[in-house]
N, C-alpha and C positions, 0 to 999 in steps of 0.2 A: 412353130405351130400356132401359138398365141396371134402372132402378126399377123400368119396368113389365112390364119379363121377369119379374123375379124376384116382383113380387105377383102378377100372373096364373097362375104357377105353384102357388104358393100354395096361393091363392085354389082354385083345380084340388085340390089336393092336400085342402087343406081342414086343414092343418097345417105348421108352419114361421113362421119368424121375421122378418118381414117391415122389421122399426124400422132394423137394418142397413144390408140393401142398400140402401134408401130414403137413409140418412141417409149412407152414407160413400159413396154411386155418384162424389158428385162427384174425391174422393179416388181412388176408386180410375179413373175415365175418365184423369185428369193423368197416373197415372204407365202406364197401359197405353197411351193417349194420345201420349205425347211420351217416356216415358225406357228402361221395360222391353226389356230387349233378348231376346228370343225368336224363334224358327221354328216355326211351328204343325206344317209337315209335318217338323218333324224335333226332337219334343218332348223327344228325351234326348239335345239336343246336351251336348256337357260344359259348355262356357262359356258358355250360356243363364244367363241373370238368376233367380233363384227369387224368388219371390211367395209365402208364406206367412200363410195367412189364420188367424190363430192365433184370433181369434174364429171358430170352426168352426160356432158355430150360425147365422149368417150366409153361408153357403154360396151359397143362390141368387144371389147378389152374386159370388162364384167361376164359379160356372155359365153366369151369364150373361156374362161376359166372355170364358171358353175358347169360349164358343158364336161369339159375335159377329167372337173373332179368328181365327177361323178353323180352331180344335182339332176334333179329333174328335168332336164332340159333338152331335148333328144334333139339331134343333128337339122329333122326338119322345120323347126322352130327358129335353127340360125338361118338355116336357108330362108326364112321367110321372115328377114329382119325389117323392121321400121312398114310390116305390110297389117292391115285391119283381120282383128283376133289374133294377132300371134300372140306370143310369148315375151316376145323382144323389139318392146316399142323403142323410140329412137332417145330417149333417156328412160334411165331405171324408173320403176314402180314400185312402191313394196305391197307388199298383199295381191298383187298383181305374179311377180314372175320370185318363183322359189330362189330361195338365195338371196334376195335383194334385200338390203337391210333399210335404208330411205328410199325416199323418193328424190332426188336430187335434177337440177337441171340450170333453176335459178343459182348463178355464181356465188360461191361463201358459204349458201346455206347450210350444204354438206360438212363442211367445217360445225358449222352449229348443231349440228344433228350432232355429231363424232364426240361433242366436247359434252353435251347434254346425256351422251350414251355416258360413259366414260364418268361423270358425274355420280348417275343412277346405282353403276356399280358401286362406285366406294358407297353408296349410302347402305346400298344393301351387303353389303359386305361387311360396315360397321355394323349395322343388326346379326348377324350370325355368324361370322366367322370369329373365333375365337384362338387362343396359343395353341390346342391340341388338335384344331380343326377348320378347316378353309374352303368350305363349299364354292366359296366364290372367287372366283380366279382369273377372270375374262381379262383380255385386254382388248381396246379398240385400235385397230387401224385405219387411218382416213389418207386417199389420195387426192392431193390438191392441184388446182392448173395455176397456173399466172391470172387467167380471172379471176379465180377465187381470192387470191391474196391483194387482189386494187378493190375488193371490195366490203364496206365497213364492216358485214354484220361479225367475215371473219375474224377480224380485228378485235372488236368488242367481246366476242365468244372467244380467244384466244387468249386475251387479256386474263379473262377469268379464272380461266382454266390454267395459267401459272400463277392467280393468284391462292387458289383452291388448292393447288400443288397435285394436279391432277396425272401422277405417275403411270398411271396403267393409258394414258391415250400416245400413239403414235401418228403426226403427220408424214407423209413421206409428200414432198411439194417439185413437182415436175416441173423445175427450171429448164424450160429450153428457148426462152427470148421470143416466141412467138406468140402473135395472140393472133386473130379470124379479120385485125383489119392490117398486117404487117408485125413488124418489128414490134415487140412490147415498148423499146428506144422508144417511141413515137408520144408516148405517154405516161410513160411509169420507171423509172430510175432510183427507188428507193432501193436500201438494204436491207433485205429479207430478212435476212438471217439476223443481222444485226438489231429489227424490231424486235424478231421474237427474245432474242438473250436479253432484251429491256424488258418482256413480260414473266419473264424469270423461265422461259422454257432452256432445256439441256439442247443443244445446237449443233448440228454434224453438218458438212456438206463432201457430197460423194459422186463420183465420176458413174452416173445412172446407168452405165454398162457396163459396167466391173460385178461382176456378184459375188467376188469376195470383197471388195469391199462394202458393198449393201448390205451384204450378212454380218461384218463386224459392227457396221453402223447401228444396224439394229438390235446384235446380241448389247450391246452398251447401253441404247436407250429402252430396251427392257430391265437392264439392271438397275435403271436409275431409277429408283421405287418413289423420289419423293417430289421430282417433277415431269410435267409433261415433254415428251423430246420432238424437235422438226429433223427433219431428213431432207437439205435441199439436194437433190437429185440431179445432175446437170445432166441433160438429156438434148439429144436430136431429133426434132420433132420428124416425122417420118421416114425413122429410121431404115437403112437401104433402097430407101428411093433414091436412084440415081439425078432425076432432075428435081425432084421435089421437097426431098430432106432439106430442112433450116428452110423451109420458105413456107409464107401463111395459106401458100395452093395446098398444099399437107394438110391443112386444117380442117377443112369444111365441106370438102368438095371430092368425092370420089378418087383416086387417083387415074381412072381410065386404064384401058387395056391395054394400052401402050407400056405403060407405067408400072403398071403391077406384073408386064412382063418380065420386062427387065429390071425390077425388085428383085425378082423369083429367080432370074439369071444369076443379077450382081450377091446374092445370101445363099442360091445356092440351095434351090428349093425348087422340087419338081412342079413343072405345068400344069401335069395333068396329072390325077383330077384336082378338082375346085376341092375346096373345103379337107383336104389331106388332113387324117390325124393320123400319125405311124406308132405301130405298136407299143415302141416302147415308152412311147408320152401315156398310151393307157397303162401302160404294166406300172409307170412311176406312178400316177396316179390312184391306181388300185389301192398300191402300197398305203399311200397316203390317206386314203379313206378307212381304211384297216387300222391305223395307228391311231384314227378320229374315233375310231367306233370302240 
């Protein structure tokens, strides 16, 4: 549902980046799924969980999820993705579209937001949480691309944030070797994972479409109270494109109706209509809004 919210949109718009939400839906179903703790109708509770999509040009993957849990965000609003007055410009806004917690678009910076949230909390949690009482509880979520991590400011806010011992932030880092000009290869060959275990963060990496194993990954990097944890996520960027998955056409560029037919063939996902949500992705959802509230 996630996938085909967001390329039917798209596809509609006729611009946007479709290789994301394809490829990290699985990621991101696990943690809205089973861990995020949120209220739809009451989106600036204080101790709501934030969810920070620091890859911003992967939005429709945001969009469809505030949609589905039950945020503000009604159906014709997707339809009218990346169009003048909607709801859902072509990267997030905050203060703009319910639900959105940065503004992200520029690479890393989301990271920086994530680790400055994530910060905020321990301080305010040092003022009033006490042994017999714990008002404050949040934790942050950030999804990262491959951009994010070739660029400094991540780095430097990263740093920090295991040197601070910032246990309440989660990255989850959507390894899939692409970037919008090819191959990451082309430019970037460092060890991810391996920088962060040098900045003292707690380290998983997970087959990005397994959801049990992204749900053990991250019941572990929630218990590790005293550092921050990365999630490297090995992912296929447009995922069940049959000619486009693992290649940077995925990225940036509509996948064409050719393309999203035979997605919707090879996953196994009806034609028609556009924008499909089936009952019981609302029924799960309900539930989930019920447990937030």
């Amino acid at each position: 549902t996630l996938r085909f919210l967001s390329v039917d949109a798209i596809e509609k718009a006729k611009s946007g980046h479709p290789g994301l939400p394809m490829g990290a839906a699985d990621v991101a179903f696990v943690l809205w799924g089973r861990f995020l703790r949120y209220d739809p109708t009451a989106p600036d509770w204080a101790d709501r969980d934030r969810f920070v999509l620091s890859a911003g040009h992967g939005c429709m993957l945001l969009y469809s999820l505030l949609h589905v849990a039950g945020f503000d965000l009604p159906m014709p609003e997707l339809q009218a993705f990346r169009q003048w007055g909607s709801k859902t410009p072509g990267h997030p806004e905050f203060g703009h579209t319910v639900g959105v917690e940065a503004t992200t678009g520029p690479l890393g910076q989301g990271i920086g937001n994530a680790v400055g949230m994530a910060l905020a909390g321990k301080m305010v949690a040092t003022r009033f949480n006490d042994a017999d009482f714990q008002p404050v509880a949040h934790r942050v979520f950030a999804l990262a691309s491959d951009g994010d991590m070739m660029e400094g400011i991540s780095g430097e806010a990263s740093s920090l944030a295991g040197h601070l011992g910032l246990g309440n932030l989660i990255v989850f880092y959507d390894d899939n070797g692409i970037s919008l000009d090819g191959k990451t290869a082309l430019s970037f060959s460092e060890d991810v994972p391996a920088r962060y275990a040098a900045y003292g963060w707690h380290v998983q990496t997970v087959d990005g479409h397994d959801h049990e194993q992204i749900a053990q990954a991250v019941e572990a990097a929630i218990a590790d109270r005293a550092r921050p944890s990365l999630i490297a996520c090995k992912t296929h960027i447009g995922y069940g494109a049959p000619n486009k998955q693992d290649s940077a056409e995925a990225h940036g560029s509509p996948l064409g109706p050719d393309e999203t037919k035979a997605a919707k063939e090879k996953l196994g996902w009806p034609m028609e209509p556009a924008f499909y949500v089936p009952d019981e992705v609302r029924d799960f959802f309900r539930a989930r809004a019920a447990e937030g509230a």
